[in-house]
C-alpha positions as CSV (number, residue, x, y, z in Angstrom):
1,X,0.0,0.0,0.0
2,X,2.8,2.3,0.5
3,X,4.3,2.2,-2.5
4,X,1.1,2.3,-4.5
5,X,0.6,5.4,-2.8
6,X,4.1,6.8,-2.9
7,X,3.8,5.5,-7.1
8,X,1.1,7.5,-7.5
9,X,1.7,10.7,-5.8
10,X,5.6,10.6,-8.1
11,X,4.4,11.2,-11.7
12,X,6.9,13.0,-13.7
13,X,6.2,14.5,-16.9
14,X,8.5,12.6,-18.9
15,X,7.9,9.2,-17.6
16,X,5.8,8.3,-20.0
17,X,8.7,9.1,-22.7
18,X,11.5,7.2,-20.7
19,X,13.5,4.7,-21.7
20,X,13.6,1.4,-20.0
21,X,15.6,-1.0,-19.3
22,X,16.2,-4.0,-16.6
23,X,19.0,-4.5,-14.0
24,X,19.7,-7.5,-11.7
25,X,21.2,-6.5,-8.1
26,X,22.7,-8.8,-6.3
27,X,23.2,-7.2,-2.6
28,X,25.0,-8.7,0.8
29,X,24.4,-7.1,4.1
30,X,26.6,-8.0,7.5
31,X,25.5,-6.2,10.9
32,X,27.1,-6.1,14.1
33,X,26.5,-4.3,17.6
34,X,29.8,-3.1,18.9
35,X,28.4,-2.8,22.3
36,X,27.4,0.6,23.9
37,X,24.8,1.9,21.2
38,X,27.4,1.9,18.4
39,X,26.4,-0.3,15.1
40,X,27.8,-1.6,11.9
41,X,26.8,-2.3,8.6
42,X,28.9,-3.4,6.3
43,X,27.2,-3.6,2.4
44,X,28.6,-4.6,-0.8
45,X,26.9,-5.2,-4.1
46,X,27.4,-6.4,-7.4
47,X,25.1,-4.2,-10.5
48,X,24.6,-6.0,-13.6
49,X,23.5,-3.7,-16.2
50,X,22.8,-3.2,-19.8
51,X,25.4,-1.9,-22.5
52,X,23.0,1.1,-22.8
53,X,23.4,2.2,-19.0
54,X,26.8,1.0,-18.3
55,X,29.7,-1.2,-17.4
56,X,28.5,-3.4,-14.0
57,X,29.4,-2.3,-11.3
58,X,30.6,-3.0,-7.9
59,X,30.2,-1.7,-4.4
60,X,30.9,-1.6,-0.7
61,X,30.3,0.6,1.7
62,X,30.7,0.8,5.9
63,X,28.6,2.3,8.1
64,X,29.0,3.3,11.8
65,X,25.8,4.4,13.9
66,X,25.3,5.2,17.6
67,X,22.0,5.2,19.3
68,X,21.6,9.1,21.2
69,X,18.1,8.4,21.9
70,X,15.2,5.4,21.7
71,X,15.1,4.7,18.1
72,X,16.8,7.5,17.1
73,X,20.4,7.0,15.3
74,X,23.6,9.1,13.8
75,X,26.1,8.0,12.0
76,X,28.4,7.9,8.6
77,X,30.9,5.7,6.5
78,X,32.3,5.8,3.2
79,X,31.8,3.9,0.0
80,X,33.6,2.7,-2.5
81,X,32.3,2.5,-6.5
82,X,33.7,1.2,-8.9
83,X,32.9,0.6,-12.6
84,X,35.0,-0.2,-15.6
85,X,38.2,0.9,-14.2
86,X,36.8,4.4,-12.8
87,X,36.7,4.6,-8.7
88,X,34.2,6.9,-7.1
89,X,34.6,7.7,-3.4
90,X,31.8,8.5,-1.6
91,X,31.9,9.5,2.2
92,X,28.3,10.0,4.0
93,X,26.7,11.3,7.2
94,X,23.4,10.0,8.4
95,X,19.7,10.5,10.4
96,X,18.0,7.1,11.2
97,X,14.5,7.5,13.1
98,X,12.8,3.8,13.8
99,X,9.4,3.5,15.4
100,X,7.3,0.5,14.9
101,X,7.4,-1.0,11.6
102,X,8.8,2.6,10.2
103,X,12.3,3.8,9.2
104,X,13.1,7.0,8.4
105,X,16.4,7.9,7.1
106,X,18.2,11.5,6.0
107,X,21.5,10.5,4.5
108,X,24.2,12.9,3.2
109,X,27.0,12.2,0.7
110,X,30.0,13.8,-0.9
111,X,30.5,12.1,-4.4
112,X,34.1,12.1,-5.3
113,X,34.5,11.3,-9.1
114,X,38.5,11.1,-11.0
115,X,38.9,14.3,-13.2
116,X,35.2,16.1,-11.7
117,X,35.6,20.0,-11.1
118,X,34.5,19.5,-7.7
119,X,32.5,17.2,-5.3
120,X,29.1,16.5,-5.7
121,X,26.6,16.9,-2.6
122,X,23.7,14.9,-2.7
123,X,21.0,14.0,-0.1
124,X,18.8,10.9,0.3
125,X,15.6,10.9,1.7
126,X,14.1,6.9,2.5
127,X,10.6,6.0,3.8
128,X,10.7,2.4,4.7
129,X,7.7,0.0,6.1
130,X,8.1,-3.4,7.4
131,X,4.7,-5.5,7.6
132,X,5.5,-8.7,10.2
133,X,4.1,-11.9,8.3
134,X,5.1,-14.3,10.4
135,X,8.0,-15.6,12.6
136,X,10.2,-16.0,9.9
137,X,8.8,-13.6,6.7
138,X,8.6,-9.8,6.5
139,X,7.0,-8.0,3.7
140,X,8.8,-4.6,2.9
141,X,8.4,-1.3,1.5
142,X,10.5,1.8,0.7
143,X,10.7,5.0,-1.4
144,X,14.3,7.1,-1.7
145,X,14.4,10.5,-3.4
146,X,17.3,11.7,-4.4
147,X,18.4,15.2,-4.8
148,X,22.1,17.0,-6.0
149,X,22.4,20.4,-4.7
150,X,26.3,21.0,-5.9
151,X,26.4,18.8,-9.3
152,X,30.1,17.6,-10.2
153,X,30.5,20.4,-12.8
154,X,28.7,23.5,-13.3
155,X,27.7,22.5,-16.2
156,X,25.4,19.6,-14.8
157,X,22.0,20.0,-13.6
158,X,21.1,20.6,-10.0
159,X,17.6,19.1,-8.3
160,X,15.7,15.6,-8.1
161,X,18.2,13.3,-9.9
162,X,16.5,9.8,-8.9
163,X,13.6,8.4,-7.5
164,X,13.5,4.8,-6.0
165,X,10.7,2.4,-5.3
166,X,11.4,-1.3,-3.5
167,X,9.0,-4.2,-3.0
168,X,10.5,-6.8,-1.0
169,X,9.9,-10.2,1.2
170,X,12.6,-10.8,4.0
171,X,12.8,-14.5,5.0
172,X,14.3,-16.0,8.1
173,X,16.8,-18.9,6.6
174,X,18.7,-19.7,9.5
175,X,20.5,-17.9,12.7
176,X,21.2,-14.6,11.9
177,X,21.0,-15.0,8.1
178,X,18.0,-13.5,5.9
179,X,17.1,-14.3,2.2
180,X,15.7,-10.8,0.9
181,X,14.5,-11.2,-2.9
182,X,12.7,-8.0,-3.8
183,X,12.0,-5.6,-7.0
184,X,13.5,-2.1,-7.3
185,X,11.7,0.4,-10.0
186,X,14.2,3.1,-10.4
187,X,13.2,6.4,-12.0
188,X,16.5,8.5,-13.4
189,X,16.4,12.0,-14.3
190,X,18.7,12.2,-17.4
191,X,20.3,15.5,-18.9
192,X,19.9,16.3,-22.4
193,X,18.1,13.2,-23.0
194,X,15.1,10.7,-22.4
195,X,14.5,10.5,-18.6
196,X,15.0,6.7,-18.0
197,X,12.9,3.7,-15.7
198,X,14.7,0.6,-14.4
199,X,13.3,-2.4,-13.6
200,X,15.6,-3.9,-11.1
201,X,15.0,-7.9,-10.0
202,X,17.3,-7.9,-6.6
203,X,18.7,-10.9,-4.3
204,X,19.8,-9.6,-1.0
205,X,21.5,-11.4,2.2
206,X,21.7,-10.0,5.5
207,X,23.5,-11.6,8.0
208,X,23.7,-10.2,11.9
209,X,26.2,-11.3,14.4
């Protein structure tokens, strides 16, 4: 229901002109508590992607948090991108708010890309829902906007860049480790050209310890 809703209410001009094509994610989580309200996460993916979008591309990325408050985290990390030889370093700074089934996170990054004219700022905005199903199955929800307020080069365009929508079922495999397949429909703002949909099949494992 909350991504009908969230689907709906996103309906940009040009969506009916984009271009589409499909993606398969395949996405590993490991979390640990450190012990006195600090967290880690630990995420690394591999992006397989059509000749029209891209080389694949792989990631990983580590995340620190620290509880200040009941369900209320800060934190940052840094990422590492890399695709077809080119290395993007990406630190980030973040807001997590958790009550209930709800997850709210505000998460701030500083793209650095070889040869840009300067470093990209971009913030992140994520609803997420988790529905309980049973013991061992959750159903999940989220939306992500996107926004660049400092593009890499002047000459790039500042504002909404990307929108993303995921469906997912999270299933209980064994101690500590979760099967999460799920669907990602990514909208892309692109510059000088046909705004573009993805259609993103994803596999994810989390493991906690």
């Amino acid at each position: 229901m909350l991504l009908a809703a969230l689907a709906c209410a996103w309906q940009p001009s040009s969506a009916s002109a984009a271009d589409e094509d499909t993606q398969f994610w395949l996405v590993g989580f490991v979390r640990s508590d450190l012990g006195d309200d600090f967290f880690l996460t630990v995420d690394a993916s591999l992006r397989i992607r059509e000749p029209q979008i891209g080389p694949d591309q792989q990631t990983i990325r580590v995340t620190v948090e620290k509880e200040v408050a009941d369900g209320i985290r800060i934190g940052g990390g840094a990422a590492v991108f890399e695709t077809d030889g080119q290395t993007e370093f990406r630190p980030h700074q973040q807001l997590r708010i958790v009550s209930g089934g709800w997850d709210f996170r505000t998460r701030f990054e500083q793209r650095m890309f070889p040869g840009a004219d300067r470093t990209e700022l971009r913030f992140r905005q994520r609803v997420q829902y988790t529905e309980r199903l049973s013991k061992t199955v959750d159903l999940i929800g989220s939306a992500e906007w996107f926004t660049v307020f400092q593009a890499r080069s002047a000459a790039r365009q500042d504002g909404t860049e990307q929108v993303r929508f995921v469906a997912a079922v999270a299933v209980d495999v064994a101690k500590g480790l979760e099967v999460q397949p799920g669907y990602v429909l990514w909208y892309s703002r692109r510059e000088g050209r046909t705004d573009g949909i993805s259609h993103i099949p994803q596999l994810t494992l989390n493991y906690r310890f």
